[in-house]
NURO-255763 format. One record per atom (N, C-alpha, C, O, CB): residue in three letters; x, y, z. Coordinates in steps of 0.05 Angstrom, whole numbers, padded with zeros to 5 digits, always signed. Glycine has a CB too. Layout:
BEGIN
AlaXYZ...
END
This chain:
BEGIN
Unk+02751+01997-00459Unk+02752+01969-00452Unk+02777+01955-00463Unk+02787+01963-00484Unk+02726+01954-00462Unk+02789+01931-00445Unk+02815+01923-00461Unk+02807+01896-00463Unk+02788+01885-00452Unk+02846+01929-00448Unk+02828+01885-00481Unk+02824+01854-00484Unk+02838+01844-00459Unk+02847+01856-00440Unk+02838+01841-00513Unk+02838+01817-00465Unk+02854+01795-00445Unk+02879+01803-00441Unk+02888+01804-00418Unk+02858+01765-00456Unk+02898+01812-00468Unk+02925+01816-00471Unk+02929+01843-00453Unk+02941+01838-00431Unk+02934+01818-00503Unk+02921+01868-00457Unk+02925+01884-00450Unk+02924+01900-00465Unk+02928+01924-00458Unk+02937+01883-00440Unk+02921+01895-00482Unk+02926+01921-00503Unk+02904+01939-00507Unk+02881+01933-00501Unk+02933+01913-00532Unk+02912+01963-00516Unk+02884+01983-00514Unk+02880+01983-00557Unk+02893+01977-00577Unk+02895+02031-00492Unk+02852+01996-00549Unk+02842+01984-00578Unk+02858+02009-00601Unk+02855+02010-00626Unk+02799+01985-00580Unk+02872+02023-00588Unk+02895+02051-00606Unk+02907+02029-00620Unk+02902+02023-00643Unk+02925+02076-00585Unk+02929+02014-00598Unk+02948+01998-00609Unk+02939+01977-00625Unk+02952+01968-00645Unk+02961+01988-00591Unk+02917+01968-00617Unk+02903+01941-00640Unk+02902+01953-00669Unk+02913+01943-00688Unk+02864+01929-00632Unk+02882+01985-00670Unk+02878+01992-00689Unk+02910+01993-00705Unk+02912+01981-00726Unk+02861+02016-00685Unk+02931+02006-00697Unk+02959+02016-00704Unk+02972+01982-00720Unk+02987+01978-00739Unk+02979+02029-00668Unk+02959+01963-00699Unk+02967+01936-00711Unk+02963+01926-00732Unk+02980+01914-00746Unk+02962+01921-00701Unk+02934+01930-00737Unk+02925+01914-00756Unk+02934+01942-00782Unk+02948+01933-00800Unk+02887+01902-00750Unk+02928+01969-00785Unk+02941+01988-00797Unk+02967+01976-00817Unk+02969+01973-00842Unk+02951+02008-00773Unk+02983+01970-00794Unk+03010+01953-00802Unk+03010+01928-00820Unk+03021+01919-00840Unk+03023+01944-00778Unk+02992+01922-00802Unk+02987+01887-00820Unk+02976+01887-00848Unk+02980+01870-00865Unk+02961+01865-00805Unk+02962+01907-00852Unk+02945+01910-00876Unk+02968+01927-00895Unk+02964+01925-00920Unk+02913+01929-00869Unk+02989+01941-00886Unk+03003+01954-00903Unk+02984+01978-00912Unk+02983+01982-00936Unk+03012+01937-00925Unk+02972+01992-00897Unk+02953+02020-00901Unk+02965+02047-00879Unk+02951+02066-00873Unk+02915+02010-00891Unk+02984+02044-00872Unk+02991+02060-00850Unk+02992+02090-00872Unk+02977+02110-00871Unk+03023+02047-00831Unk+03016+02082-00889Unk+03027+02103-00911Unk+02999+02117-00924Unk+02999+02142-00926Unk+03048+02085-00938Unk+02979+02105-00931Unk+02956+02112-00954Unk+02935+02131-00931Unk+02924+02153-00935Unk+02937+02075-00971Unk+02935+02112-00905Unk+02924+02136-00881Unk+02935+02158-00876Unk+02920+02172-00865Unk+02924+02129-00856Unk+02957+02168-00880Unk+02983+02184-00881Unk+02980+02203-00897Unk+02978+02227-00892Unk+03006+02170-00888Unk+02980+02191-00920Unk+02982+02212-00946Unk+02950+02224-00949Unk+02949+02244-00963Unk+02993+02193-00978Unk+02926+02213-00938Unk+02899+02217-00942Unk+02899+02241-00915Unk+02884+02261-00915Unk+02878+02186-00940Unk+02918+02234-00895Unk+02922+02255-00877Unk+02931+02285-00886Unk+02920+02307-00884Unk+02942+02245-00860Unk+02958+02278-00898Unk+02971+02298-00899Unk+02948+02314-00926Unk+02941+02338-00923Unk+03007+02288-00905Unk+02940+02302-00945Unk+02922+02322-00966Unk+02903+02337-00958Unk+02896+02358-00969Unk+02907+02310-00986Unk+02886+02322-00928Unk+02870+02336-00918Unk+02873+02363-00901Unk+02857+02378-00891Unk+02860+02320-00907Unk+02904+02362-00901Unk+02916+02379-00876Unk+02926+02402-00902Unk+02925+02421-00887Unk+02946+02359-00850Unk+02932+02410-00919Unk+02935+02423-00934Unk+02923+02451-00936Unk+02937+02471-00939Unk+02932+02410-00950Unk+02909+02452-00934Unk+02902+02486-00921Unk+02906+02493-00900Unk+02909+02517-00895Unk+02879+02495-00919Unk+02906+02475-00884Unk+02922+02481-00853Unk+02939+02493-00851Unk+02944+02515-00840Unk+02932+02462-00838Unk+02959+02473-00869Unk+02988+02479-00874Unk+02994+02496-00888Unk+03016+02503-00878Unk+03002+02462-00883Unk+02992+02510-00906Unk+03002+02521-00937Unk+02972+02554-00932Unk+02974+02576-00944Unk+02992+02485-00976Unk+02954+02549-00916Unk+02937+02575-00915Unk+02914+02573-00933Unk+02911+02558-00952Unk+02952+02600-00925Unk+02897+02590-00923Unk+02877+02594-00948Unk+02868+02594-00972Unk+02849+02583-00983Unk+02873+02603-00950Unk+02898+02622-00985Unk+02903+02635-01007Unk+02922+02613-01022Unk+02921+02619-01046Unk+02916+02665-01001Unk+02936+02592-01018Unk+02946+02583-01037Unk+02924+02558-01032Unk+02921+02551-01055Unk+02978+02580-01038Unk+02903+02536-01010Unk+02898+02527-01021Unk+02866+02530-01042Unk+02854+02511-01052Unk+02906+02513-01006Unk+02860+02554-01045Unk+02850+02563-01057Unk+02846+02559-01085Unk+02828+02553-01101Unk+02856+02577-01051Unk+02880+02566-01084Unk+02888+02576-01117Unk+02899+02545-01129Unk+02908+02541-01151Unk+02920+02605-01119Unk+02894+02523-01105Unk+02904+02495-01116Unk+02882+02480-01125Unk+02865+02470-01110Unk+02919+02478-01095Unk+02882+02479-01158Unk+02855+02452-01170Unk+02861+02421-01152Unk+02844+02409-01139Unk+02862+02442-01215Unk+02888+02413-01158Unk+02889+02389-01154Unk+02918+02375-01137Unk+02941+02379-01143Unk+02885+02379-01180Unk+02908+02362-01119Unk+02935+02344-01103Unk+02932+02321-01096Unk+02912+02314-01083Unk+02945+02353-01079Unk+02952+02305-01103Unk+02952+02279-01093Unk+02982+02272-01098Unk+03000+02284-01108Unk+02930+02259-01106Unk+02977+02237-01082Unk+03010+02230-01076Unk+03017+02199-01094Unk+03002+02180-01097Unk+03015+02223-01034Unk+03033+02200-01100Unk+03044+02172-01116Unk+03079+02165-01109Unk+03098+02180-01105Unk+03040+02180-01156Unk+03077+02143-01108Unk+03104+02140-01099Unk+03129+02158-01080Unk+03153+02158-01083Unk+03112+02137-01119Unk+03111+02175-01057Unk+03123+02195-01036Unk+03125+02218-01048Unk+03137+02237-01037Unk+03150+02190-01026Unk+03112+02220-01076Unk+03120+02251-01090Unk+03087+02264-01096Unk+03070+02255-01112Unk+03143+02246-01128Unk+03087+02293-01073Unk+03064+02297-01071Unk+03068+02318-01107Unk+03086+02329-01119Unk+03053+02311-01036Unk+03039+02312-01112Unk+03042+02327-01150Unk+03012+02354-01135Unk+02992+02347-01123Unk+03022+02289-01195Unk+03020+02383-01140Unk+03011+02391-01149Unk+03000+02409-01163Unk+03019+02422-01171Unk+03011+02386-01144Unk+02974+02422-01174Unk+02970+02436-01199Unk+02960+02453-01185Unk+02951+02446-01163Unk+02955+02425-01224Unk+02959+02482-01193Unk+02959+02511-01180Unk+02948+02521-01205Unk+02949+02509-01227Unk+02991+02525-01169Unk+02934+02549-01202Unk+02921+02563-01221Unk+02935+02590-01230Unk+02930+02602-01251Unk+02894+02568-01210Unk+02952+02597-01211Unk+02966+02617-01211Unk+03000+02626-01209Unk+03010+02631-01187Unk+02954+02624-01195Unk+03018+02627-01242Unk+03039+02620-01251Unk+03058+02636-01228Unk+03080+02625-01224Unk+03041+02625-01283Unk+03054+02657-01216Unk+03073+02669-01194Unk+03077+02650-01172Unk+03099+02646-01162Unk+03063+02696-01181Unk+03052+02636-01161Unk+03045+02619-01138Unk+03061+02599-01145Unk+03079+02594-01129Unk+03015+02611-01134Unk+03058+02578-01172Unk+03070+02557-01171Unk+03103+02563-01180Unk+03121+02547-01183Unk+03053+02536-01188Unk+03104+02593-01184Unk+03141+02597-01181Unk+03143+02598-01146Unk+03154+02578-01136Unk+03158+02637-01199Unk+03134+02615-01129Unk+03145+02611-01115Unk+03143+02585-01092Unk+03153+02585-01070Unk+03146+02630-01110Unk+03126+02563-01106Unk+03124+02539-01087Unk+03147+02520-01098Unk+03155+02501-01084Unk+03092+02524-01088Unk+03160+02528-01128Unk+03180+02517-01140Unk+03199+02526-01120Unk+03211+02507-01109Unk+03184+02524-01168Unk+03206+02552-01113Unk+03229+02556-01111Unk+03235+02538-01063Unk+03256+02532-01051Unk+03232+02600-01123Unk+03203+02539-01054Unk+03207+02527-01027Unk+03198+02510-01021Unk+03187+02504-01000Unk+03203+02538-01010Unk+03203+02495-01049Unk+03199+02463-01040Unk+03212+02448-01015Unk+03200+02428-01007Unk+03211+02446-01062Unk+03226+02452-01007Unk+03242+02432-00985Unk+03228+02442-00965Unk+03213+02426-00953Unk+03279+02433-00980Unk+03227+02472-00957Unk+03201+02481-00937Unk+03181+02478-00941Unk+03167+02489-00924Unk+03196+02503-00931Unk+03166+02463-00960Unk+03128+02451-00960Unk+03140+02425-00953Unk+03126+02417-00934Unk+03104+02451-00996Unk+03157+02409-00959Unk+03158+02390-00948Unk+03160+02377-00919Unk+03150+02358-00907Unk+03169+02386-00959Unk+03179+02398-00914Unk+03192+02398-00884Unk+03161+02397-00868Unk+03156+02377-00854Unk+03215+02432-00876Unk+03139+02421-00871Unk+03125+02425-00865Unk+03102+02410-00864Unk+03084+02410-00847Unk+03127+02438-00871Unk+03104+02396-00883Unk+03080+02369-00889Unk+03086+02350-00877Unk+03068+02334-00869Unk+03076+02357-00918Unk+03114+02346-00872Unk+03121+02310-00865Unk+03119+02320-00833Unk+03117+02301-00819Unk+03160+02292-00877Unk+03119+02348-00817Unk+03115+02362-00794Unk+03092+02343-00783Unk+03089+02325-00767Unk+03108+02393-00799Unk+03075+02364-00805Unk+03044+02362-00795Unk+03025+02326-00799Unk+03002+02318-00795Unk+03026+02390-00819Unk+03054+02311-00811Unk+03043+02284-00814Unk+03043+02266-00785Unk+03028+02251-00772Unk+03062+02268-00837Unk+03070+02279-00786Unk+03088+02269-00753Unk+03115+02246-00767Unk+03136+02242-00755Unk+03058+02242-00724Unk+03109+02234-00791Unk+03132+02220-00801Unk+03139+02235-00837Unk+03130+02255-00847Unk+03122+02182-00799Unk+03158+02214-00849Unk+03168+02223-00874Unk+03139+02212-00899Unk+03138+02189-00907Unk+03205+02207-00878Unk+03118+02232-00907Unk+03105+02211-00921Unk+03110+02223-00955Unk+03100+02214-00976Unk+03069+02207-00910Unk+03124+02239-00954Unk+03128+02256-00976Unk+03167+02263-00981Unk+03186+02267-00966Unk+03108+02285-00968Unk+03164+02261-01007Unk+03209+02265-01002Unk+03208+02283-01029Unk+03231+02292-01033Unk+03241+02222-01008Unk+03190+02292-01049Unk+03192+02304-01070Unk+03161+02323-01079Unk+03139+02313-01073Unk+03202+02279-01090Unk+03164+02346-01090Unk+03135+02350-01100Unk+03141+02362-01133Unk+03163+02372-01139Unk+03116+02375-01078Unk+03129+02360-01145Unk+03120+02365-01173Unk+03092+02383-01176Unk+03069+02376-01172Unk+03116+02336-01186Unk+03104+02411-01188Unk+03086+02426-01192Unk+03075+02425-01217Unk+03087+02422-01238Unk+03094+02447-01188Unk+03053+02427-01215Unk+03038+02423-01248Unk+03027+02452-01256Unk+03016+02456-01278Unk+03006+02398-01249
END
């Protein structure tokens, strides 16, 4: 169903999204949920904890080989995350 204006209720929702300044926090609640998607089974497995603060996703791993080699392809988890976001919601990660 549309309003008077025309608009369909995607774009209302996308509007008010904007207006509220929640687009980014839907984003980043996206992209954490998408994390096994992205990254596989076996590492998100071996991951206790993730979340995002200021575009820098942080997170803690159980297994010291795993979080060397997520050190060493950081720019490829990122590339990959901000992929599967569709925009930039991440620019740094911090392995714990």
């Amino acid at each position: 169903m549309r309003n008077s204006n025309g608009q369909s209720l995607k774009e209302i929702i996308q509007d008010l999204l904007h207006a509220y300044r929640l687009r980014g926090k839907l984003n980043e609640v996206r992209l954490i949920g998408s994390w096994e998607k992205v990254m596989g089974k076996t590492i998100s497995m071996r991951t206790t904890e993730l979340f995002i603060r200021d575009k820098t996703l942080f997170i803690r791993v159980i297994s010291s080989p795993l979080k060397q080699e997520l050190h060493y392809s950081r720019r490829n988890v990122i590339k990959m995350l901000n992929d599967e976001a569709g925009e930039e919601v991440i620019n740094n990660i911090v392995i714990l």
